[in-house]
C-alpha positions in Angstrom: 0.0 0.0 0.0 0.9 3.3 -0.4 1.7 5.8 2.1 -0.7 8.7 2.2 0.0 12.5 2.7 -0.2 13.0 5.9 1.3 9.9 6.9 3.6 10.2 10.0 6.3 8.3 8.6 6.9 10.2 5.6 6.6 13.8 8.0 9.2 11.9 9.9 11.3 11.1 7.0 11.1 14.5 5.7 12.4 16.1 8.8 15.4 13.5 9.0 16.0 14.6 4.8 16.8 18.1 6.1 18.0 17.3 9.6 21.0 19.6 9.0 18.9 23.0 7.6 17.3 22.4 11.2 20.5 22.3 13.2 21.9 25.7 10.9 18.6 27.3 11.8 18.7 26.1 15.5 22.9 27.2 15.6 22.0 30.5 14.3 19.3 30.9 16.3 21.4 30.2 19.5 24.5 32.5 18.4 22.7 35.0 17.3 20.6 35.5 20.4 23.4 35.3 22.3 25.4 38.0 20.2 22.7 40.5 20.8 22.4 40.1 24.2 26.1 40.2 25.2 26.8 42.8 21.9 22.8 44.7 22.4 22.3 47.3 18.9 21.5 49.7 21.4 24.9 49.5 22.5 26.3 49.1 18.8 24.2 51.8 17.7 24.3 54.1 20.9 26.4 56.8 19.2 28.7 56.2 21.8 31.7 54.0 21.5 31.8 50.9 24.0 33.2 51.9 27.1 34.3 48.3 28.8 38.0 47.9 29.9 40.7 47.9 26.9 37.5 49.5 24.6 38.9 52.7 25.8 41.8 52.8 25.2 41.1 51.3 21.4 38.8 54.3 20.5 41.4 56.3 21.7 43.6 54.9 19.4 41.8 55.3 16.7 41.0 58.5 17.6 44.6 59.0 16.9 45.6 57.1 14.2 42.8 58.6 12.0 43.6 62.1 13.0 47.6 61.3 11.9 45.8 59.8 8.8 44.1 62.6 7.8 46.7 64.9 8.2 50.0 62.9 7.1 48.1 59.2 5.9 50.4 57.6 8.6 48.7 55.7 11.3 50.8 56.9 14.3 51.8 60.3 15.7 52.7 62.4 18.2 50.3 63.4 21.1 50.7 65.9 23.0 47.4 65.8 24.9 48.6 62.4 26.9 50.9 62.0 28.9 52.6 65.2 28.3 53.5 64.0 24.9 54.2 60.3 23.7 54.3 58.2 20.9 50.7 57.3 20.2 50.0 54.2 17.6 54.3 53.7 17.1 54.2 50.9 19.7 51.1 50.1 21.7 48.3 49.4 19.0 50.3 47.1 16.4 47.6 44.6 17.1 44.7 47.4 16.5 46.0 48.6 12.7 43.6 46.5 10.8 40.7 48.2 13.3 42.0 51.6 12.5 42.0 51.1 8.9 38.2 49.4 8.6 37.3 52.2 10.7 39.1 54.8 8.6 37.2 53.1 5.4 34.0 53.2 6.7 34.0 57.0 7.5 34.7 57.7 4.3 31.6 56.2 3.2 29.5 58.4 5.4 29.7 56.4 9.1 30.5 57.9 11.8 33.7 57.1 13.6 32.3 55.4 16.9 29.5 53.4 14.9 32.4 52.3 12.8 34.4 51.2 15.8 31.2 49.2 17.4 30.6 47.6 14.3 34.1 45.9 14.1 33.2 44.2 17.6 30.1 43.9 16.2 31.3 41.9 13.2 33.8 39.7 14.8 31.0 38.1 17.0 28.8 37.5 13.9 31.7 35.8 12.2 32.3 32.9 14.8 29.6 30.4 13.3 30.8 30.9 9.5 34.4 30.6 10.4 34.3 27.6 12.4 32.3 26.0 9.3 34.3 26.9 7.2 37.6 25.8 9.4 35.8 22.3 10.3 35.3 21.9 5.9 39.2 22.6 5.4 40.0 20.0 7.5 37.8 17.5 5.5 34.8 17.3 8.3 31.2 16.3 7.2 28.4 18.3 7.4 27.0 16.6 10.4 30.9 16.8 12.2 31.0 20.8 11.3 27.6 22.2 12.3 29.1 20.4 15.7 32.0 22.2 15.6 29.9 25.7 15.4 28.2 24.8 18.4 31.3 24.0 20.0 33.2 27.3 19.0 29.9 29.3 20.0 29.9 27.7 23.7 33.6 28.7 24.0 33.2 32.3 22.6 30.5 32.7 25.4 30.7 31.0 28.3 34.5 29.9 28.4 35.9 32.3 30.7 38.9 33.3 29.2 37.1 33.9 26.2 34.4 35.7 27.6 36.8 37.9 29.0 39.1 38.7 26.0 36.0 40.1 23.8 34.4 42.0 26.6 37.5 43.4 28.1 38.7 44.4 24.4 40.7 41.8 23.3 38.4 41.7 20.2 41.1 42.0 17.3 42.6 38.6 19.3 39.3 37.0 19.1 39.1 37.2 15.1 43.0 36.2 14.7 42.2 33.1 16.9 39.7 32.2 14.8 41.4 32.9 11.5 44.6 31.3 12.5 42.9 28.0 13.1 40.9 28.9 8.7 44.5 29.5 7.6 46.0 26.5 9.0 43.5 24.6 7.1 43.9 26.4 4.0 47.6 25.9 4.4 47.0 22.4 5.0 44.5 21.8 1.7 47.3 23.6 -0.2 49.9 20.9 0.7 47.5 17.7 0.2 45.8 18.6 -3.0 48.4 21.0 -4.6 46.1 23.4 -6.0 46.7 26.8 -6.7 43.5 28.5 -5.5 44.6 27.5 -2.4 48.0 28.6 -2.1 46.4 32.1 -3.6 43.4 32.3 -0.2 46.1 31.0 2.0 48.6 33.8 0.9 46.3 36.5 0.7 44.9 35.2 4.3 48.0 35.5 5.7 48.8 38.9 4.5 45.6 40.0 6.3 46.6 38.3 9.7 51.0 39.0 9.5 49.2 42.9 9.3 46.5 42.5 12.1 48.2 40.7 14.4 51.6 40.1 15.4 51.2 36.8 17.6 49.2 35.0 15.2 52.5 33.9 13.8 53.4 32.3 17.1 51.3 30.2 17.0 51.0 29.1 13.7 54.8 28.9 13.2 55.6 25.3 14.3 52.2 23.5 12.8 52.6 25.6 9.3 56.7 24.5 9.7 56.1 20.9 10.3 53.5 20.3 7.6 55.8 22.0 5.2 58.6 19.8 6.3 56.5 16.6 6.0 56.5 17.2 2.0 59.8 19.0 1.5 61.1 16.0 -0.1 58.7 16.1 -3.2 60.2 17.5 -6.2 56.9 20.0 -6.4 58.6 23.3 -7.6 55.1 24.9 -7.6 54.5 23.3 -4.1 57.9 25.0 -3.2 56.9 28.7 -4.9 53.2 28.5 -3.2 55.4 28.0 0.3 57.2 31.7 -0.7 54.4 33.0 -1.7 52.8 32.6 1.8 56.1 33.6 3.3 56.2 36.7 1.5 53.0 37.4 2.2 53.2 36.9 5.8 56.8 39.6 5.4 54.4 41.6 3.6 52.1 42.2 6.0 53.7 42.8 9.3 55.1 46.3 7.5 52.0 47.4 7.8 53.2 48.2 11.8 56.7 46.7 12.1 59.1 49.0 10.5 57.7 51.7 12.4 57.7 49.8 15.8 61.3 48.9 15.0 62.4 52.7 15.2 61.1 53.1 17.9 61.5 49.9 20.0 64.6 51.6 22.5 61.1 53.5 24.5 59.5 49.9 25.1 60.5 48.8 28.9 61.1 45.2 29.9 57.9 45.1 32.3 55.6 42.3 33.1 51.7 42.9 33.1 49.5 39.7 33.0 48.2 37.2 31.2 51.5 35.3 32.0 50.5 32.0 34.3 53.1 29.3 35.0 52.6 25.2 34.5 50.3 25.2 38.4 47.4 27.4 36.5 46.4 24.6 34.5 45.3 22.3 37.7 43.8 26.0 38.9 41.9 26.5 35.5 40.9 22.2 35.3 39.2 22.8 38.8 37.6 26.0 38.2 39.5 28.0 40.9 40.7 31.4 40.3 43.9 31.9 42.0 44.9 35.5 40.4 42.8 37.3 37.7 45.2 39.4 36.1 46.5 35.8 35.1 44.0 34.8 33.5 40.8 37.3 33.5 38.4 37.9 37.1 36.5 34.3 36.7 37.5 30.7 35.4 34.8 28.7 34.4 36.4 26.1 32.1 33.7 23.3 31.4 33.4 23.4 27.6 37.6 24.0 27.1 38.0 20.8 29.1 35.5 18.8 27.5 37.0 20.4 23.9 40.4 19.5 24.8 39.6 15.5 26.4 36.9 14.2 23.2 39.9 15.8 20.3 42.2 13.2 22.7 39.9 10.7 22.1 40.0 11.2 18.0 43.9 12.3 18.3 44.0 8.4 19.5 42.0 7.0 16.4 44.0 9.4 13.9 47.0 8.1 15.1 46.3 4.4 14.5 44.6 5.6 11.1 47.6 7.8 10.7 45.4 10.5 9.4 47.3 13.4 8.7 45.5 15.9 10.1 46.9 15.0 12.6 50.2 17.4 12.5 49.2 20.4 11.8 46.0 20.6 14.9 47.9 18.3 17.2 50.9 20.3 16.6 49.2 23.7 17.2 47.0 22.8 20.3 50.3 21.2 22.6 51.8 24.3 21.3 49.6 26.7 22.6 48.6 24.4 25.4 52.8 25.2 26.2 52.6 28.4 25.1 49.8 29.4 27.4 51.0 27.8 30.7 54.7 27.6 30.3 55.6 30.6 27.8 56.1 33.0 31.4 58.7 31.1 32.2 60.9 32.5 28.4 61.4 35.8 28.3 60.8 35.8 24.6 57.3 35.0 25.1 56.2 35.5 28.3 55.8 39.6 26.7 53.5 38.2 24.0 50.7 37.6 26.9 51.2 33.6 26.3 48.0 32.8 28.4 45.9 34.0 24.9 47.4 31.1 23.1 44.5 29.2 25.3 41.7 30.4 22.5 43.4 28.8 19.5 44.3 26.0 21.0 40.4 25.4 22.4 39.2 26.5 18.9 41.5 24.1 17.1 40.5 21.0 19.4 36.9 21.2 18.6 37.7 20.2 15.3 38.5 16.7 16.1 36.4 17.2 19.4 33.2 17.1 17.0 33.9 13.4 15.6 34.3 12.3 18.8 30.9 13.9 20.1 28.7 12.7 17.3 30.5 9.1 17.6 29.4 9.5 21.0 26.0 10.2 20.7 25.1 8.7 17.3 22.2 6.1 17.8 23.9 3.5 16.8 26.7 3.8 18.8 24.9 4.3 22.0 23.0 1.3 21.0 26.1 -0.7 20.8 27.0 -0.2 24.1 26.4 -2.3 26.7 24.2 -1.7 30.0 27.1 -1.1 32.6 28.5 1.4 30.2 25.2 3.3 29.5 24.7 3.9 32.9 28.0 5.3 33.5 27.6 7.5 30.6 24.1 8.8 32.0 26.0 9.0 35.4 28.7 11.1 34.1 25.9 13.2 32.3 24.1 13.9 35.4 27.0 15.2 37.2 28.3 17.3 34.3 24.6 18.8 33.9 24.8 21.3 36.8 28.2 22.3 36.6 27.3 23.1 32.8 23.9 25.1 33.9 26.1 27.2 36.6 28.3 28.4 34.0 26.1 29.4 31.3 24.3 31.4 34.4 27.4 32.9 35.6 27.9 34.9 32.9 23.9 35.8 32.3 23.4 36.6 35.8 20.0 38.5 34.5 18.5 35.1 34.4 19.3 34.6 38.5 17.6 36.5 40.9 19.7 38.4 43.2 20.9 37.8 46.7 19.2 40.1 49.5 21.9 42.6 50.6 22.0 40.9 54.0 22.8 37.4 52.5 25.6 38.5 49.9 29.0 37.4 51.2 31.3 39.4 52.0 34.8 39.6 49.8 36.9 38.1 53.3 33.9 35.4 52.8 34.7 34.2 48.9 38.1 33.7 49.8 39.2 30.0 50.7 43.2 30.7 51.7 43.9 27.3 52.8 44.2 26.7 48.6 44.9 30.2 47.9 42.5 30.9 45.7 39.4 33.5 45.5 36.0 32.1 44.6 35.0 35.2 41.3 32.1 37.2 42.1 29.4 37.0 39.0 30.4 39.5 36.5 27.3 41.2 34.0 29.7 41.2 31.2 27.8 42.8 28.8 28.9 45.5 26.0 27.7 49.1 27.7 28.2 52.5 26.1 30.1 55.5 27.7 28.8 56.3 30.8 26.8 60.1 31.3 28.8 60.8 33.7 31.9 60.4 31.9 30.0 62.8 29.5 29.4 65.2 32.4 33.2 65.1 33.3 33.9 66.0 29.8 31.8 69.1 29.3 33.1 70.3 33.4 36.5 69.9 31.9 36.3 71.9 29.0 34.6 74.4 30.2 37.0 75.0 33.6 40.1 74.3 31.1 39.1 77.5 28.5 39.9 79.6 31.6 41.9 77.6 33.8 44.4 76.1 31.0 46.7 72.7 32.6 47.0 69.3 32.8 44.3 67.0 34.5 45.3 64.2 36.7 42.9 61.0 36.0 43.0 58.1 38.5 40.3 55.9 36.3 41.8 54.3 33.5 39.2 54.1 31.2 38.1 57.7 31.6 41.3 58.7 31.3 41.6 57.5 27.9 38.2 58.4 27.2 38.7 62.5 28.0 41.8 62.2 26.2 40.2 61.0 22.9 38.2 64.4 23.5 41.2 66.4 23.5 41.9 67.5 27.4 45.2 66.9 28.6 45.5 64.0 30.4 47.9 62.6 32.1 46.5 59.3 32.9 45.3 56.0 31.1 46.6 52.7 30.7 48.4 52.4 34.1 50.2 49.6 32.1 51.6 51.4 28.9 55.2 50.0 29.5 57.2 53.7 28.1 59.0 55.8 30.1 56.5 58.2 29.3 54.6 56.3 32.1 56.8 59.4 34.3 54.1 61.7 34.1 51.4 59.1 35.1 50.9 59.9 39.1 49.2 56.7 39.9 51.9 54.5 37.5 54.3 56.3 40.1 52.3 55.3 43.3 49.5 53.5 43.0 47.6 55.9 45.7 49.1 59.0 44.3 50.8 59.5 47.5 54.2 61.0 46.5 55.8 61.9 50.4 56.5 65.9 51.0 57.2 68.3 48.3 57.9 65.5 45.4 54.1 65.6 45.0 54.9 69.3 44.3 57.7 68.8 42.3 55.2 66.0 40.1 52.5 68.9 40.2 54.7 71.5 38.7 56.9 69.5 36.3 53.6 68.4 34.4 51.5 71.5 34.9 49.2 69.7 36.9 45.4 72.1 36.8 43.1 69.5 38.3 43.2 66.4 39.6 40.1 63.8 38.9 39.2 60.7 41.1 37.2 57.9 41.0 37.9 55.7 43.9 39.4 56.2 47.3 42.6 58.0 47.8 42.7 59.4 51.2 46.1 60.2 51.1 46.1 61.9 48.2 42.8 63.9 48.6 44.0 64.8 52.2 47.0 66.7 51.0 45.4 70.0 51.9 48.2 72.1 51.1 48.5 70.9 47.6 44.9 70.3 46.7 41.5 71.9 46.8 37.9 70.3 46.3 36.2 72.2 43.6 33.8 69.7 42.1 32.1 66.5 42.2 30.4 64.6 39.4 28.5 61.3 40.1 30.7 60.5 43.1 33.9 61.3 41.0 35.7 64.7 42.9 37.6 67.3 41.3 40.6 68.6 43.0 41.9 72.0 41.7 46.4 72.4 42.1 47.4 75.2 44.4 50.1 76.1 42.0 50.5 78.2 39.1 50.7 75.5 36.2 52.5 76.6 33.1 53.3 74.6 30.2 56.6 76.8 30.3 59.7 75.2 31.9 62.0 78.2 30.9 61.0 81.6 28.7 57.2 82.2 28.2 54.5 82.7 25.9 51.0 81.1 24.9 50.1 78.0 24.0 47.6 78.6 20.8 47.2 74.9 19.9 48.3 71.5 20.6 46.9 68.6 18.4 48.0 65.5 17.3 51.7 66.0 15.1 51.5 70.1 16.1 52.2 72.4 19.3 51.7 76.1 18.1 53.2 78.7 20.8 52.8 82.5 19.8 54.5 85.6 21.7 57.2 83.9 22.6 60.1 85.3 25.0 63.7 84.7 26.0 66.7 83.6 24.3 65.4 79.8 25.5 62.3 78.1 25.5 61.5 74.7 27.3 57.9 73.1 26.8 56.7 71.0 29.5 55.8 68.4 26.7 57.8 65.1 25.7 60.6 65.4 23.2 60.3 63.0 20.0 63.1 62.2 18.1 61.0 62.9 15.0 59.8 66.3 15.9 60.7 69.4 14.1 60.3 73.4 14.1 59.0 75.9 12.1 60.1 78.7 10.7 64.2 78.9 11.4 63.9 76.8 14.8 64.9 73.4 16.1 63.7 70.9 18.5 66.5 69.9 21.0 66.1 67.3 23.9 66.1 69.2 27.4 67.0 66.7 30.0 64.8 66.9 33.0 64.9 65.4 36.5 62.9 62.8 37.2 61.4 62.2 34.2 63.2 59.9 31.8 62.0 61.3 28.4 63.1 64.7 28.6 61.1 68.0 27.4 61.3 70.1 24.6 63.5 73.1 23.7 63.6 75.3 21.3 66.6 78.4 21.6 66.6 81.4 19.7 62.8 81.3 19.2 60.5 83.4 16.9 57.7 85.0 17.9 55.3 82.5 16.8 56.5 79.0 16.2 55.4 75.3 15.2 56.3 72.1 16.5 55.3 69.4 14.3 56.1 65.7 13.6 58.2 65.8 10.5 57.9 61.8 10.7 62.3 61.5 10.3 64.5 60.9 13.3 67.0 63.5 14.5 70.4 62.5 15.1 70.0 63.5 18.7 70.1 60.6 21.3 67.1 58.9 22.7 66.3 58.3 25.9 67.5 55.4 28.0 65.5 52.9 29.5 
């Protein structure tokens, strides 16, 4: 007989017929939600830029780099209006170029500059699903094996901590070169197995992309992308051989995009630690859950889904090697490198100032790949038929107990979805901690994309309007609105607490981390830097009890304003009036004395106009020196001429 229209069997045949347009639907479903809560368009399209950690400081790089584009099409420049003067995109954004430039493009096609910005985070969460399709296809995955791989890749962008953490926090640019690293790999791979051209050609042009927006992507493709090379060097493939160069030379290529100018200028970087530099104990620390020190590895560890990543692609590393598949090399190779890299590269001092604990998100991506054949072996029907009733129970077992532990961590970072503690039953911080193990239980984090606060705004608009009359420097102890106000043109001296130049001299709470410079060197500090106001965020009683220095004069949603009880002047020696000072230009006009020295940072690349000369004025306590110009004119520019003078740099 024949089956009619509505029977079940052929409703149920159809859905099995396009069981994998349901999972893409379900997948996108999932990430997509998920995108637009962490990444809301309110957020996106705030007209604000995203305000959350290391954000900050990236808008205020591009701020930078497109204002030196504009004016001299270079990417880096000299700003004057932080820090007293420094070196702004020459060292400290090479991993933020590719940013600058998509945000560049996009202005020019009518968007604004902080849209632009949001949309690059934007973009880099909507690729995940694509990528990690198209990275489970390289690698010869079915269908089935590389929707699973999706749904592994989105779990770990989300609710993996360290993950988490390096997308909100503003390691975004990482994010994408994790992902690509793990694409070009395969592509790199395919090139070498099926000696084909197009490939070679996507691999080379791939790699030019990520030499120029990255610079550690290249760790950690290095060894894998060596050792499959090496595995064929024996064929007489001359074309095999010139694709090779071709991807080499793409990958020399691209790193001038920031290299040649960080390599002039590499005598200001300092030899100082940061985070994100663990040793080989972390990973029983991470295994367990336990956070022993967050600026090790982020404020929280959850670590389910990179644990069960890494133990199933164990599982299938197993059956490839008694297959002797060759894939392998190349993601065997890269995720016990990285796996090294992340927990042992501290110990080199070659890598442990590459951040080595990042390496933990290509090596997590690149394990799902064979994670997902294990998986769907695992819980294919006929497989879990196969197995006998001792084994299915363990299985379920196992199941049961990972179930909570799973639920607890997609909650910990949507803590919306948990209703709060009473105030009375929260516990206190000397609660969380457990120092018999020495480690600190993380409180729940809403780590969410949020747009610049209104009272930052507010600070802003007091700011300008006191600095019109009251010109001077402004002291900021929050990093993030330091970098914000300075992106708005006041004159901060402030920011990344961590920028490792010796610029970092004119940063108060780099110098003490209360501010609390004894007797009159707080004077000395105040003076050297014409210090105006001072702006603080959290407590510093022993700063904002130094009466005879400071005076309370404001207070803006609980931040308070301190006015100096000095005369600030950005003259060291001679007079006159600062007209202007932009990025790449200081314009002084009615200039006196035989001698003039600036209280801004010399540059070696900084040159005067008309008939003057910038010389280096060596100044105590600060390691950069100021700027001097003798025999001034009347009116005079200082502007980066973008060549180094012969005169000698600072010392570290």
């Amino acid at each position: 007989m024949s089956q009619s229209a509505g029977d079940p069997g052929q409703a149920s045949g159809r859905l099995y017929r396009y069981r994998h347009l349901w999972a893409v639907l379900l997948l996108a479903v999932m990430h997509f939600a998920l995108v637009f809560h962490f990444a809301s368009p309110k957020v996106i399209f705030s007209g604000k830029p995203i305000y959350d950690i290391d954000f900050s400081l990236h808008y205020y790089q591009v701020d930078r780099a497109q204002r030196a584009w504009e004016g001299d099409k270079k990417l880096w420049g000299y700003d004057p209006n932080m820090l007293a003067g420094h070196l702004s995109g020459a060292l400290e954004d090479v991993s933020f170029k590719v940013v600058e430039l998509f945000v560049i493009g996009l202005t020019k096609f009518g968007v604004s500059r902080v849209t632009a910005f949001n949309l690059f985070a934007l973009l880099v969460h909507l690729l995940v699903p694509f990528l990690a399709y198209l990275a489970a296809r390289l690698f010869g995955l079915e269908r089935g094996h590389a929707l699973i791989v999706v749904l592994l890749w989105s779990l770990l962008w989300f609710f993996d901590a360290f993950f988490h953490w390096a997308w909100y926090c503003g390691m975004i640019s990482w994010g994408l070169a994790s992902q690509l690293a793990i694409v070009l790999l395969g592509l790199i791979y395919r090139a070498l197995e099926q000696r084909r051209w197009g490939y070679y050609l996507l691999a080379a042009l791939l790699t030019l992309f990520l030499a120029a927006h990255h610079p550690f992507a290249s760790l950690t493709l290095a060894l894998p992308s060596l050792l499959l090379y090496l595995r064929q060097i024996r064929r007489r493939d001359y074309w095999m051989h010139g694709g090779v160069g071709l991807i080499v030379i793409s990958a020399v290529v691209g790193t001038m995009l920031w290299l040649p100018t960080a390599w002039a200028f590499r005598h200001y970087v300092l030899t100082e630690d940061s985070f994100l530099r663990p040793t080989i104990d972390y990973l029983v620390y991470d295994f367990f859950d336990l956070l022993r020190d967050q600026l090790q590895g982020g404020p929280s560890v959850r670590t389910l889904f990179r644990v069960l990543v890494l133990g199933a692609a164990v599982y299938t590393a197993i059956e490839w090697y008694r297959k002797r598949d060759r894939r392998l090399l190349p993601i065997g190779t890269l995720v016990i490198f990285c796996l090294l890299l992340a927990y042992g590269g501290s110990h080199l001092h070659v890598t442990r100032v590459t951040q080595p604990y990042r390496q933990v998100m290509p090596m997590a991506l690149a394990a799902a790949l064979p994670a997902a054949i294990a998986l769907r072996e695992l819980f294919s029907l006929a497989h879990w038929r196969s197995l006998r009733r001792p084994t299915k129970f363990v299985v379920l077992l196992l199941g049961v107990l990972l179930l909570p532990r799973a639920v607890r961590t997609v909650l910990f970072f949507i803590p919306e979805a948990v209703r709060p503690l009473p105030a009375d039953l929260r516990p206190s911080p000397e609660r969380w901690q457990l120092r018999q193990v020495g480690f600190i239980e993380p409180q729940i984090l809403s780590m969410r994309y949020h747009s610049q606060t209104p009272a930052a705004d507010a600070i802003l608009l007091w700011l300008k309007y006191h600095l019109q009359r009251n010109p001077g420097r402004v002291v900021v102890e929050d990093y993030m609105l330091g970098e914000y106000l300075a992106a708005n043109d006041i004159p901060v001296l402030g920011g990344l607490l961590q920028r490792s130049f010796p610029h970092g001299d004119a940063h108060l709470f780099r110098l003490d981390f209360d501010g609390d410079l004894p007797g009159e060197r707080l004077r000395r500090y105040l003076e050297r830097y014409a210090v105006r106001y001072v702006v603080v965020s959290k407590l510093k009683p022993k700063l904002e009890w130094r009466k005879d220095l400071l005076k309370f004069v404001g207070l803006v949603d609980k931040v308070r304003i301190f006015e100096t009880k000095i005369k600030p002047s950005y003259f060291m020696r001679g007079g006159g009036r600062l007209v202007k000072a932009q990025v790449n230009r200081i314009v002084i006009e009615d200039a006196v004395g035989p001698s003039i020295v600036l209280r801004f940072h010399w540059m070696e690349t900084l040159a005067c106009r008309p008939d003057c000369r910038v010389r280096r004025e060596r100044v105590a306590e600060d390691r950069v020196g100021f700027i001097r110009i003798d025999n001034p004119p009347k009116r005079f520019e200082i502007y980066n001429a973008y060549r180094q003078s012969d005169q000698q740099a600072p010392r570290r």
